[in-house]
mmCIF entry with sequence, helices, sheets and N, C-alpha, C, O atoms, coordinates in Angstrom:
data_MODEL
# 
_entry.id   MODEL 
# 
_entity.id                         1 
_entity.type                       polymer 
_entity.pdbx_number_of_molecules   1 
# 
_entity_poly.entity_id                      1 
_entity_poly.type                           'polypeptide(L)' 
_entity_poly.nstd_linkage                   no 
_entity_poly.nstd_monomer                   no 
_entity_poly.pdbx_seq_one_letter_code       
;(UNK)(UNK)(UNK)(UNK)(UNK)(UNK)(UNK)(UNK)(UNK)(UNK)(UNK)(UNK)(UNK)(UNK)(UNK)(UNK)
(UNK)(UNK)(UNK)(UNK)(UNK)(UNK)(UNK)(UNK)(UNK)(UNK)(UNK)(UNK)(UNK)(UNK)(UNK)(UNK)
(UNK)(UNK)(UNK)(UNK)(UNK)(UNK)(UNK)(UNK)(UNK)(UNK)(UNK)(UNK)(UNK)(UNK)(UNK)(UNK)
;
_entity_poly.pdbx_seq_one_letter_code_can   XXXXXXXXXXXXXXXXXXXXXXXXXXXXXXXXXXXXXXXXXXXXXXXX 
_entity_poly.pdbx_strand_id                 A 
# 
loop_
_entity_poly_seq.entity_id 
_entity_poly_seq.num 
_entity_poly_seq.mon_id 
_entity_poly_seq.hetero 
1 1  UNK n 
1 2  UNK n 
1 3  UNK n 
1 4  UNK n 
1 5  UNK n 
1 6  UNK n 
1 7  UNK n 
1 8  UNK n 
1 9  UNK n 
1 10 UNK n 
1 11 UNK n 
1 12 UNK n 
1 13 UNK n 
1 14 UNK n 
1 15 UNK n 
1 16 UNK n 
1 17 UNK n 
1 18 UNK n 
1 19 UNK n 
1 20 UNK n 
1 21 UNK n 
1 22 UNK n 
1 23 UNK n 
1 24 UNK n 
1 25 UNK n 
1 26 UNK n 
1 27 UNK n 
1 28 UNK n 
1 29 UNK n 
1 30 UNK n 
1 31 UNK n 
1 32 UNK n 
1 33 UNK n 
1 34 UNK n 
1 35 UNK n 
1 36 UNK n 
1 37 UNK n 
1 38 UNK n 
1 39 UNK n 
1 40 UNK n 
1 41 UNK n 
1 42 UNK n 
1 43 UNK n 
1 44 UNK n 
1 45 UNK n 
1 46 UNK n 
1 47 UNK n 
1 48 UNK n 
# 
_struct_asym.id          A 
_struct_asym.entity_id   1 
# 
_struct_conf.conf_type_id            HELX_P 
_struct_conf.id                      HELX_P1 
_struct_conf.pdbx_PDB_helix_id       AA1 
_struct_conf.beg_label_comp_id       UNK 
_struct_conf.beg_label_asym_id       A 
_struct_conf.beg_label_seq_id        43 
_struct_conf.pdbx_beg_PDB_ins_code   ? 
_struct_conf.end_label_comp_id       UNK 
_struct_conf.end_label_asym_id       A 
_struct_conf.end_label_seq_id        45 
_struct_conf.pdbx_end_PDB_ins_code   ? 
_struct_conf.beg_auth_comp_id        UNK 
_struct_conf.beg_auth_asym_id        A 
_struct_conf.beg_auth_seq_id         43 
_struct_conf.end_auth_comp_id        UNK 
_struct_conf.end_auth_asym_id        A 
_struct_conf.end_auth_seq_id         45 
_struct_conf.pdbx_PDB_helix_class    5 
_struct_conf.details                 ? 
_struct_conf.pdbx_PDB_helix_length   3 
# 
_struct_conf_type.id          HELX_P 
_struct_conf_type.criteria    ? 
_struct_conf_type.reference   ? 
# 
_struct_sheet.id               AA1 
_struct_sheet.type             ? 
_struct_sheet.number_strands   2 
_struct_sheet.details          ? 
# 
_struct_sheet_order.sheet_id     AA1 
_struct_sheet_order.range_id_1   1 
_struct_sheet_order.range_id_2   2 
_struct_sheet_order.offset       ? 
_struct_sheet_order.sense        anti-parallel 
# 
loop_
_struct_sheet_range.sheet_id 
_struct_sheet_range.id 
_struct_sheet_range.beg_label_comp_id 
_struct_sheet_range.beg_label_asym_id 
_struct_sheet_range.beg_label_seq_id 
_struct_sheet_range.pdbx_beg_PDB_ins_code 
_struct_sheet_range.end_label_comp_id 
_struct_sheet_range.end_label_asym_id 
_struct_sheet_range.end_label_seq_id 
_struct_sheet_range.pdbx_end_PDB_ins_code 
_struct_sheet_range.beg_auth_comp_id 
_struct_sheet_range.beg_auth_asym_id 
_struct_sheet_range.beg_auth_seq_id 
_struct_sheet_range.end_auth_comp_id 
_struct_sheet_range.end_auth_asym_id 
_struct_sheet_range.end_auth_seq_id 
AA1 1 UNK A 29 ? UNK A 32 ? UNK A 29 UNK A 32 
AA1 2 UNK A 39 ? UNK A 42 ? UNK A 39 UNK A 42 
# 
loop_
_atom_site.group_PDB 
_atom_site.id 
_atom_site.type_symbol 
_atom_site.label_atom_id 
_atom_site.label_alt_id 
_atom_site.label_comp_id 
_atom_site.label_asym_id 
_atom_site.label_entity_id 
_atom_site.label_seq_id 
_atom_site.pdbx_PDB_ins_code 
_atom_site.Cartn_x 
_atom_site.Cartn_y 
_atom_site.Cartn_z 
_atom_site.occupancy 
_atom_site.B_iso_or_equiv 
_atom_site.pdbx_formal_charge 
_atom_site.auth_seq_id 
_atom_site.auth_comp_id 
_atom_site.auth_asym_id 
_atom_site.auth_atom_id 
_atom_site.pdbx_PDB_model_num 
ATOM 1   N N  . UNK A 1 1  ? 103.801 81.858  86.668  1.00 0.00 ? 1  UNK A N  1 
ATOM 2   C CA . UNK A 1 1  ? 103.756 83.249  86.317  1.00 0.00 ? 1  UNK A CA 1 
ATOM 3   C C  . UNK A 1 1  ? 104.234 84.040  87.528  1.00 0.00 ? 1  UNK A C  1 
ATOM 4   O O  . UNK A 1 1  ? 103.652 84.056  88.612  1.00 0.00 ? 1  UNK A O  1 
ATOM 5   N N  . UNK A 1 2  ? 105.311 84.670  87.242  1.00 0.00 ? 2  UNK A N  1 
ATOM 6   C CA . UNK A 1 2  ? 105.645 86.077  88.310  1.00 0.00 ? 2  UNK A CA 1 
ATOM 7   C C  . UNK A 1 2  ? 105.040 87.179  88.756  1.00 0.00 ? 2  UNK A C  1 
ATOM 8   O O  . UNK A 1 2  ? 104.221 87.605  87.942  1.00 0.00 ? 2  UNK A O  1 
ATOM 9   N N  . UNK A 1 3  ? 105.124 87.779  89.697  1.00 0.00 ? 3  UNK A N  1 
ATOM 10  C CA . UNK A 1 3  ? 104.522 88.983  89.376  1.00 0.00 ? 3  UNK A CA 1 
ATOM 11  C C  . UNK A 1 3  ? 105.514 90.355  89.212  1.00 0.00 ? 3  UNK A C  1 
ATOM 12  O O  . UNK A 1 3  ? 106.709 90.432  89.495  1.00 0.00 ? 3  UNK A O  1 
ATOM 13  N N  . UNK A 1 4  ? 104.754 91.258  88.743  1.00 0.00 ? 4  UNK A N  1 
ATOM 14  C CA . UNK A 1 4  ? 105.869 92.425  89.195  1.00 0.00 ? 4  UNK A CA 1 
ATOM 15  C C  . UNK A 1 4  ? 105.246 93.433  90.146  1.00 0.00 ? 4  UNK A C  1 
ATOM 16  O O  . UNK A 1 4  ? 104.061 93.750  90.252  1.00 0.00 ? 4  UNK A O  1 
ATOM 17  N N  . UNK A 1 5  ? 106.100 93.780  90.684  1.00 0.00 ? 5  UNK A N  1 
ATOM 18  C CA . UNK A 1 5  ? 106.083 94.600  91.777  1.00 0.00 ? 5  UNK A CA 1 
ATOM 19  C C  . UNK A 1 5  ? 106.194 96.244  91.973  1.00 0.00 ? 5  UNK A C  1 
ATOM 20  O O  . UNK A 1 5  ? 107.134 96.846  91.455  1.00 0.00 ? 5  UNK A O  1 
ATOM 21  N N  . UNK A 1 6  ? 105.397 96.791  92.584  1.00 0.00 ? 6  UNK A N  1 
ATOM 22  C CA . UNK A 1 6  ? 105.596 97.814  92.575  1.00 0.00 ? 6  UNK A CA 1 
ATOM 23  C C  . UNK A 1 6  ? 103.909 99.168  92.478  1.00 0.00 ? 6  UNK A C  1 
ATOM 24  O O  . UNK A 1 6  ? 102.802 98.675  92.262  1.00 0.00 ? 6  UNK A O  1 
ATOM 25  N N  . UNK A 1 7  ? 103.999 100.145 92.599  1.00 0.00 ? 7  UNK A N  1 
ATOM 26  C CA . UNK A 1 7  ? 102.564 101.162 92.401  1.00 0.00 ? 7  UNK A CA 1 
ATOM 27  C C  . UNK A 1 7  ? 101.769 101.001 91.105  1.00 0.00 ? 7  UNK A C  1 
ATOM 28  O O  . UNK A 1 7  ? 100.545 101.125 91.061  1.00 0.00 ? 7  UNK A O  1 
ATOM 29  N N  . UNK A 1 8  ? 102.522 100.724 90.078  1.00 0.00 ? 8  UNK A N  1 
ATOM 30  C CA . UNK A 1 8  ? 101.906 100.614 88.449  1.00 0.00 ? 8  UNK A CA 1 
ATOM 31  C C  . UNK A 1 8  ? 101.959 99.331  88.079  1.00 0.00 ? 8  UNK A C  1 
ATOM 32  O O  . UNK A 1 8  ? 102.403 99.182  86.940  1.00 0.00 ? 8  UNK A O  1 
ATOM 33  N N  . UNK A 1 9  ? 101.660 98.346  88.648  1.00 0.00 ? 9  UNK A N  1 
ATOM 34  C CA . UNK A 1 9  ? 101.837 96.694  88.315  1.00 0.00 ? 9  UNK A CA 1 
ATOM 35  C C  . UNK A 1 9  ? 100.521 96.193  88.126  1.00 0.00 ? 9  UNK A C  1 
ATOM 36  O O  . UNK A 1 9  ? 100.338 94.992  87.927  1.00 0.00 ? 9  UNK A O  1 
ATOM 37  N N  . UNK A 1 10 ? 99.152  97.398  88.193  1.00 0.00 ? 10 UNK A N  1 
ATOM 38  C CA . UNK A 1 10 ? 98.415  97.194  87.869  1.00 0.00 ? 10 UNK A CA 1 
ATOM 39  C C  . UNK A 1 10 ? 97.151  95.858  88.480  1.00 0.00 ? 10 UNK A C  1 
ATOM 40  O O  . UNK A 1 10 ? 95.939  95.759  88.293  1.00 0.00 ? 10 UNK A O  1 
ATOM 41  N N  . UNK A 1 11 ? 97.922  95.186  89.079  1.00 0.00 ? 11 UNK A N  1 
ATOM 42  C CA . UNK A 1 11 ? 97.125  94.228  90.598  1.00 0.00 ? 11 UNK A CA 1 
ATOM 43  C C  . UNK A 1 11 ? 96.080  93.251  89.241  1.00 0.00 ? 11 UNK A C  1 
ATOM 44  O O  . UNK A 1 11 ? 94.859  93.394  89.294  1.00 0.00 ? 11 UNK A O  1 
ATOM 45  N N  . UNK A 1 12 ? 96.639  92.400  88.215  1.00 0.00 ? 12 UNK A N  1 
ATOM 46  C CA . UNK A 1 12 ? 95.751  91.892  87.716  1.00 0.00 ? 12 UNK A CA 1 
ATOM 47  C C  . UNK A 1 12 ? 95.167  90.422  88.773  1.00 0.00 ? 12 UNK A C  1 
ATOM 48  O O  . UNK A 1 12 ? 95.838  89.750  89.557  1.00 0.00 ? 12 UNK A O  1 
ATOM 49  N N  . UNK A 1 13 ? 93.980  90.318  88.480  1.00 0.00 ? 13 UNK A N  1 
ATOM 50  C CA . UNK A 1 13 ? 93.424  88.978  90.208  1.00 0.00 ? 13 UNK A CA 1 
ATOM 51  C C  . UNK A 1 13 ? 93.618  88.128  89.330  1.00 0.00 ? 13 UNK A C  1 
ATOM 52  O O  . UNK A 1 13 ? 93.418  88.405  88.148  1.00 0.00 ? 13 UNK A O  1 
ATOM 53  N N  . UNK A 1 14 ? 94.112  86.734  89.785  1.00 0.00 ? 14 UNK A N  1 
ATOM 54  C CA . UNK A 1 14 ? 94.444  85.382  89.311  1.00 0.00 ? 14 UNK A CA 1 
ATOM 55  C C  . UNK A 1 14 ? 93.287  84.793  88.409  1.00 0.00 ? 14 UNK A C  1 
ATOM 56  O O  . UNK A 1 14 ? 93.369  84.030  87.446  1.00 0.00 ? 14 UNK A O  1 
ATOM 57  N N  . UNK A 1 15 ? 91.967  85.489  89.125  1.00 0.00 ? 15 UNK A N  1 
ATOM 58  C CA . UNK A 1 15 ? 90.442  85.270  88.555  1.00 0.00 ? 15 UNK A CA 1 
ATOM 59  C C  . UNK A 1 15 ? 89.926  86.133  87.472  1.00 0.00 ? 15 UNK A C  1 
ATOM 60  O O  . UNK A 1 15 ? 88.998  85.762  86.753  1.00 0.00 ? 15 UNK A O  1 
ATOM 61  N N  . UNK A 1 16 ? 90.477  87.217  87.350  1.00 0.00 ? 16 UNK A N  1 
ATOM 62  C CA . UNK A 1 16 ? 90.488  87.652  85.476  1.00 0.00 ? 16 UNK A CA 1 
ATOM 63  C C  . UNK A 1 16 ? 90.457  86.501  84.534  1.00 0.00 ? 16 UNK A C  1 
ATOM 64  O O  . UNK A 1 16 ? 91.035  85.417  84.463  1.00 0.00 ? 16 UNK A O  1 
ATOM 65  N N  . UNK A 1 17 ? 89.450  87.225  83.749  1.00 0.00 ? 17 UNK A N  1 
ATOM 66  C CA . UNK A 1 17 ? 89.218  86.452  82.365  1.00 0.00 ? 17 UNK A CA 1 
ATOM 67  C C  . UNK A 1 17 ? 90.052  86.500  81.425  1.00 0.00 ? 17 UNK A C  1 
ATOM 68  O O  . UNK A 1 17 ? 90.003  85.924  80.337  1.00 0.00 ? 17 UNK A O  1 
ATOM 69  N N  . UNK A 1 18 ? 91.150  87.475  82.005  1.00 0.00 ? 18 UNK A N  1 
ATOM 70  C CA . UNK A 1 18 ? 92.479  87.222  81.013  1.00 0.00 ? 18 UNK A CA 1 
ATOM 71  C C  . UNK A 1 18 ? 93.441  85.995  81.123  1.00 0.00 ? 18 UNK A C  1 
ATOM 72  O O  . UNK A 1 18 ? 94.269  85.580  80.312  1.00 0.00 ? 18 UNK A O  1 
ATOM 73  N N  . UNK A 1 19 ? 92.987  85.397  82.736  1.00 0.00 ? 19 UNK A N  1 
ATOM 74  C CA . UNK A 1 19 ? 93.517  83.720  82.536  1.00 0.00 ? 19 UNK A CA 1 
ATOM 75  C C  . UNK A 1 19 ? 92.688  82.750  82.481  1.00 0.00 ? 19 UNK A C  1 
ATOM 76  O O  . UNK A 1 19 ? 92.975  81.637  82.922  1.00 0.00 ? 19 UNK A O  1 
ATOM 77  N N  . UNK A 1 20 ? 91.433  83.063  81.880  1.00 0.00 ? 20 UNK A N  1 
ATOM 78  C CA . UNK A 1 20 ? 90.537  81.949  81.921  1.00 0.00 ? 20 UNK A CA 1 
ATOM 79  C C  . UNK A 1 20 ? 91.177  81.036  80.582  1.00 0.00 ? 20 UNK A C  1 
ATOM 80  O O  . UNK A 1 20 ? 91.581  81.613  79.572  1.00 0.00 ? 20 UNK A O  1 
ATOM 81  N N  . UNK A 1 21 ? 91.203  79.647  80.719  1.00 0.00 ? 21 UNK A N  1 
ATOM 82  C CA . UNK A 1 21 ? 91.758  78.840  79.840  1.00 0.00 ? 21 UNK A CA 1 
ATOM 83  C C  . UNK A 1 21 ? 93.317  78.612  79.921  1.00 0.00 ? 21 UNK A C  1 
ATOM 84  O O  . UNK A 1 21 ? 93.803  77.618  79.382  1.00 0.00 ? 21 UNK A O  1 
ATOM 85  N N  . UNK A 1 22 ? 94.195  79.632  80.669  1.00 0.00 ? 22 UNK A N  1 
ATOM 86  C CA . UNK A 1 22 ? 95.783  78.866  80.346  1.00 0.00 ? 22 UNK A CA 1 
ATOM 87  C C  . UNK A 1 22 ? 96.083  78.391  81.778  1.00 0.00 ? 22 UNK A C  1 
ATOM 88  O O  . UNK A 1 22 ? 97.271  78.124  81.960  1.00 0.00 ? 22 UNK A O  1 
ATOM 89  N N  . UNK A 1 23 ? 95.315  78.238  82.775  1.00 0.00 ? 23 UNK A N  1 
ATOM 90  C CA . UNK A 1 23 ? 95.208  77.086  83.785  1.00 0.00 ? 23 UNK A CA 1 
ATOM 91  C C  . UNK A 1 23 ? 94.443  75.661  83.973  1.00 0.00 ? 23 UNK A C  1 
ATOM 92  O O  . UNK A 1 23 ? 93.444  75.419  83.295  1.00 0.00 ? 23 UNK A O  1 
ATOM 93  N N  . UNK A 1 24 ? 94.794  75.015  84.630  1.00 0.00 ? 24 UNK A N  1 
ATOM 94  C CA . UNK A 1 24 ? 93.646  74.442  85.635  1.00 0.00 ? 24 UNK A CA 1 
ATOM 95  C C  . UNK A 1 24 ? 93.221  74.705  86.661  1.00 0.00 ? 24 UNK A C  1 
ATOM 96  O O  . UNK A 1 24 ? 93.868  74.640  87.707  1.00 0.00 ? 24 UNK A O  1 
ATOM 97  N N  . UNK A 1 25 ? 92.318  74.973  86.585  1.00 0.00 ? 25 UNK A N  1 
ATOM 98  C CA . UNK A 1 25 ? 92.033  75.131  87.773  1.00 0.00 ? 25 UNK A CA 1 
ATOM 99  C C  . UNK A 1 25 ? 91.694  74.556  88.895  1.00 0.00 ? 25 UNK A C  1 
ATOM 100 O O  . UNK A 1 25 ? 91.784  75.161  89.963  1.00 0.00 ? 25 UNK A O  1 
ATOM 101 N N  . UNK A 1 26 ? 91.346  73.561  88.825  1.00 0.00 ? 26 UNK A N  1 
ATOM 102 C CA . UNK A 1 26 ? 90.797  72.340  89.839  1.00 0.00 ? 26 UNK A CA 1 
ATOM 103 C C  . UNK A 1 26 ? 92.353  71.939  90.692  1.00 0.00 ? 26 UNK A C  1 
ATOM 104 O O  . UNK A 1 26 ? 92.430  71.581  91.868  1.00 0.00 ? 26 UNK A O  1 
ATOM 105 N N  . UNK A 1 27 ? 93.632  72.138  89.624  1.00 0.00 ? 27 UNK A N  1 
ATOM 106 C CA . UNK A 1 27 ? 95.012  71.933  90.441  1.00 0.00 ? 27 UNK A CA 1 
ATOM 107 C C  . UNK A 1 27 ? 96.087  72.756  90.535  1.00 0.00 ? 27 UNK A C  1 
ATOM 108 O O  . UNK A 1 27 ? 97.297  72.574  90.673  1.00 0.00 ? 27 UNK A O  1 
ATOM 109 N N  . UNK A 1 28 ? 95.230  73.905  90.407  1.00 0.00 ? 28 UNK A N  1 
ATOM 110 C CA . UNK A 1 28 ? 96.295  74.926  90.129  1.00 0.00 ? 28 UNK A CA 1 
ATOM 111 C C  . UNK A 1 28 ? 96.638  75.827  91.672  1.00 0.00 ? 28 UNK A C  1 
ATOM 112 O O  . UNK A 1 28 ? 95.820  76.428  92.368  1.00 0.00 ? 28 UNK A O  1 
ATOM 113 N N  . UNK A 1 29 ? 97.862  75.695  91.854  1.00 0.00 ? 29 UNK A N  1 
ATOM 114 C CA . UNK A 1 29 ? 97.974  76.318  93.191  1.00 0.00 ? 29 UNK A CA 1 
ATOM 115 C C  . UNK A 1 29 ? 98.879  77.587  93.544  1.00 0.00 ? 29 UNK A C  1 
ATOM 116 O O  . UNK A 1 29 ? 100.079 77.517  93.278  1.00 0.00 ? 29 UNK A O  1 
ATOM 117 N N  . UNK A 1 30 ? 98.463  78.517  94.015  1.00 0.00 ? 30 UNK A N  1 
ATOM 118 C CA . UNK A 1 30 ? 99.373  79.533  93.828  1.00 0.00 ? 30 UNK A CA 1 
ATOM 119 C C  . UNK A 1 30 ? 100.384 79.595  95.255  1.00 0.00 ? 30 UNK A C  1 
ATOM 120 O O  . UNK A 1 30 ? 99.933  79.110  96.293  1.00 0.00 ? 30 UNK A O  1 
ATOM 121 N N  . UNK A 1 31 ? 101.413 80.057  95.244  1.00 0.00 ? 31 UNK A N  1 
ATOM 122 C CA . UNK A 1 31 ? 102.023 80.692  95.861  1.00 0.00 ? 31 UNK A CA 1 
ATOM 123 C C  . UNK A 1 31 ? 102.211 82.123  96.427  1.00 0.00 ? 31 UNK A C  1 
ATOM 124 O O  . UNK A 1 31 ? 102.662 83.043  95.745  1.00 0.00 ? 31 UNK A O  1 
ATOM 125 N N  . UNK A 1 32 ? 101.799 82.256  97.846  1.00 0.00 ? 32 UNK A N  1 
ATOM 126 C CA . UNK A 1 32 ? 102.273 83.651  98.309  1.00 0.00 ? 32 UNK A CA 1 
ATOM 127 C C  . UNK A 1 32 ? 103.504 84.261  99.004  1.00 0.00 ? 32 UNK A C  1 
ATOM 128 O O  . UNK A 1 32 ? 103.935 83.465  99.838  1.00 0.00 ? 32 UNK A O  1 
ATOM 129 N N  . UNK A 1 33 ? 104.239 85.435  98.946  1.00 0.00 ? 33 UNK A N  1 
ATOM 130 C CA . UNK A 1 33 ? 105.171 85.565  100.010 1.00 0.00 ? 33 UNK A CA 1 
ATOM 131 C C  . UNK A 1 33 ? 104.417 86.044  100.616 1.00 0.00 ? 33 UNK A C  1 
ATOM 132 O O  . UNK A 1 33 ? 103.445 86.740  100.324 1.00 0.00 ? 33 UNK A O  1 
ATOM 133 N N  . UNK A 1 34 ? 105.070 85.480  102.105 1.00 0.00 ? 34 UNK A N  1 
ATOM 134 C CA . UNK A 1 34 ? 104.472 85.924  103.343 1.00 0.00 ? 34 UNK A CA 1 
ATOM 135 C C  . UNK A 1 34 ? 106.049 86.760  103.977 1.00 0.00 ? 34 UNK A C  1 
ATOM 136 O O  . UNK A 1 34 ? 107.143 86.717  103.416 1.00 0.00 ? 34 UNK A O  1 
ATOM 137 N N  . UNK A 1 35 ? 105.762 87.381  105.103 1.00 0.00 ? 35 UNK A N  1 
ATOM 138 C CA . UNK A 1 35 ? 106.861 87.976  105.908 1.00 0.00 ? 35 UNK A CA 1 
ATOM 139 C C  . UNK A 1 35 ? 107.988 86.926  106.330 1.00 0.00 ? 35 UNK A C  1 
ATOM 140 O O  . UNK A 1 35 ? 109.157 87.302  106.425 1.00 0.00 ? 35 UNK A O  1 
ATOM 141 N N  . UNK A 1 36 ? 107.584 85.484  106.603 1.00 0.00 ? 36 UNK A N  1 
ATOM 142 C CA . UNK A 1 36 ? 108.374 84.627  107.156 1.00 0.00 ? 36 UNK A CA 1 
ATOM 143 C C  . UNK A 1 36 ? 108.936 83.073  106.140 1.00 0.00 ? 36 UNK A C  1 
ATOM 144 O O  . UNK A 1 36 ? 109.836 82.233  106.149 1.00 0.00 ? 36 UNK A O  1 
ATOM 145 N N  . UNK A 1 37 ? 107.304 83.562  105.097 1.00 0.00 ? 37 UNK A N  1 
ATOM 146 C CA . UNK A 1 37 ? 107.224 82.282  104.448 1.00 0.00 ? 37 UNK A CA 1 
ATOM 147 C C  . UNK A 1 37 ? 106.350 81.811  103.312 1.00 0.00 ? 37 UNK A C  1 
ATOM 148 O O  . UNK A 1 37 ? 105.165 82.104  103.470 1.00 0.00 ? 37 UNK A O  1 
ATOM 149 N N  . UNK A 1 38 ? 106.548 81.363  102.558 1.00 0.00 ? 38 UNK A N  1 
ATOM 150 C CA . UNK A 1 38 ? 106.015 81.069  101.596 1.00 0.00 ? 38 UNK A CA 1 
ATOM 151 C C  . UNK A 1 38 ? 104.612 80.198  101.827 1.00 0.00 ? 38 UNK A C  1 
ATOM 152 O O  . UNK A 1 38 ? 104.513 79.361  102.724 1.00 0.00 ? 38 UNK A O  1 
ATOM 153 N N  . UNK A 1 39 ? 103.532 80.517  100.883 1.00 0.00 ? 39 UNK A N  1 
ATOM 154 C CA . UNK A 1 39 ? 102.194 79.810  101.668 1.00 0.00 ? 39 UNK A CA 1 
ATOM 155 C C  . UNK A 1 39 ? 101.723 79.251  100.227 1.00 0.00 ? 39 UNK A C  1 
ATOM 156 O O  . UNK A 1 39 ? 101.992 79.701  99.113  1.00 0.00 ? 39 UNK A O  1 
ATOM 157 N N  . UNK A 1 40 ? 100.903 78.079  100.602 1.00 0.00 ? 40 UNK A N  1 
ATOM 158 C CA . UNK A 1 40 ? 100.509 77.536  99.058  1.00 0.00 ? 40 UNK A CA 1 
ATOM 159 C C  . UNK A 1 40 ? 99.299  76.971  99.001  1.00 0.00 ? 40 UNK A C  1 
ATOM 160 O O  . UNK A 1 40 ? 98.930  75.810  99.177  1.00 0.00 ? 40 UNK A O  1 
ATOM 161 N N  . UNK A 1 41 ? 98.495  78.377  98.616  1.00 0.00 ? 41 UNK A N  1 
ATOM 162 C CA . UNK A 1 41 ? 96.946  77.808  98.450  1.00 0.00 ? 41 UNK A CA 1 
ATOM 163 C C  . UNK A 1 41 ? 96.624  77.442  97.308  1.00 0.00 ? 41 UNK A C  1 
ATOM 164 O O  . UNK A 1 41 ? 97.157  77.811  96.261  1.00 0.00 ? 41 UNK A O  1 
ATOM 165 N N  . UNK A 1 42 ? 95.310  76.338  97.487  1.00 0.00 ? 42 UNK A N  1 
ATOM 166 C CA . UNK A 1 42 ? 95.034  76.246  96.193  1.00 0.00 ? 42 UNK A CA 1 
ATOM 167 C C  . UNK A 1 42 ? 93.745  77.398  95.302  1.00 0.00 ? 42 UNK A C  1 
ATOM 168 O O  . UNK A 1 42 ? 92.860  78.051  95.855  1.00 0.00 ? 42 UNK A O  1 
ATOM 169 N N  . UNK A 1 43 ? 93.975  77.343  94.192  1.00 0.00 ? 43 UNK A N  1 
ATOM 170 C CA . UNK A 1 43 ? 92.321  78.348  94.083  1.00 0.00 ? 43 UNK A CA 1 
ATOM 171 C C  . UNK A 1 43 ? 91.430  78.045  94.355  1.00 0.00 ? 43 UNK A C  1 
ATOM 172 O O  . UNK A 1 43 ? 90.836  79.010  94.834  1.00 0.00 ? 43 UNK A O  1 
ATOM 173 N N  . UNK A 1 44 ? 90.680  76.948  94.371  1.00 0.00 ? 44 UNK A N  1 
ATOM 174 C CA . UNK A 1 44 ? 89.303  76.997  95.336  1.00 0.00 ? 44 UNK A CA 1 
ATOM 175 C C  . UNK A 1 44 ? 89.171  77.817  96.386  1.00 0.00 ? 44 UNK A C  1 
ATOM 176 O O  . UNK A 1 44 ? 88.117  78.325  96.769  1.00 0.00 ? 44 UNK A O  1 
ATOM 177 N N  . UNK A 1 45 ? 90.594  77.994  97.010  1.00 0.00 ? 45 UNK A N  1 
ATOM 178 C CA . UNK A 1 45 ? 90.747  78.626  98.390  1.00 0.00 ? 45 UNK A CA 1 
ATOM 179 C C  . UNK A 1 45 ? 91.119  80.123  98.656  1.00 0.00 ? 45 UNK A C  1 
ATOM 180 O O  . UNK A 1 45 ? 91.519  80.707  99.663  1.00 0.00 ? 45 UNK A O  1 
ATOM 181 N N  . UNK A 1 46 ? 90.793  80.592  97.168  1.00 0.00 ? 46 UNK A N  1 
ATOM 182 C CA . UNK A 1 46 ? 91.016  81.627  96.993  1.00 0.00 ? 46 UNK A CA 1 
ATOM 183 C C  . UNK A 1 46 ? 89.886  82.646  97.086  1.00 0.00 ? 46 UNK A C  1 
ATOM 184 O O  . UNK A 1 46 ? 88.993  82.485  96.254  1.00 0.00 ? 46 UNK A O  1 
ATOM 185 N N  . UNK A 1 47 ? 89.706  83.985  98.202  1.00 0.00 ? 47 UNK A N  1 
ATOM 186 C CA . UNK A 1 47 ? 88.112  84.688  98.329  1.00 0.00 ? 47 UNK A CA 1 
ATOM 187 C C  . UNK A 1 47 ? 87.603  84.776  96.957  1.00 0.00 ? 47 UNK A C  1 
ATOM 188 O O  . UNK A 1 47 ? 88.335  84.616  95.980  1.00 0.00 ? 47 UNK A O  1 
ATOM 189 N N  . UNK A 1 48 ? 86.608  84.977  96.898  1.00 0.00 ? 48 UNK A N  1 
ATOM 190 C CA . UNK A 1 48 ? 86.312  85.392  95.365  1.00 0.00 ? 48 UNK A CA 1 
ATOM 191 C C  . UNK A 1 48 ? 84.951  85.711  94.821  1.00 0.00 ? 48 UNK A C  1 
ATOM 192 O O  . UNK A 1 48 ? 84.817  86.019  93.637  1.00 0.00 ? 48 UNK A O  1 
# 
């Protein structure tokens, strides 16, 4: 899933119950851009 970008993109958190069920979660790993680089946590490792 992408995101979109921008003031009205509305910031939905990966941890909404609007994606409860179309992951896994135990292996599901997201991707961030960073300034230099791409980073790849998993969700456990996500604050929450």
């Amino acid at each position: 899933m992408m995101p979109a970008f921008g003031v009205l993109t509305g910031g939905l958190d990966l941890r909404h119950k609007a994606f409860t069920g179309l992951f896994d979660r135990t292996a599901l790993i997201a991707h961030l851009l960073g300034r230099d680089r791409v980073y790849s946590v998993r969700f456990s490792n996500l604050i929450g």
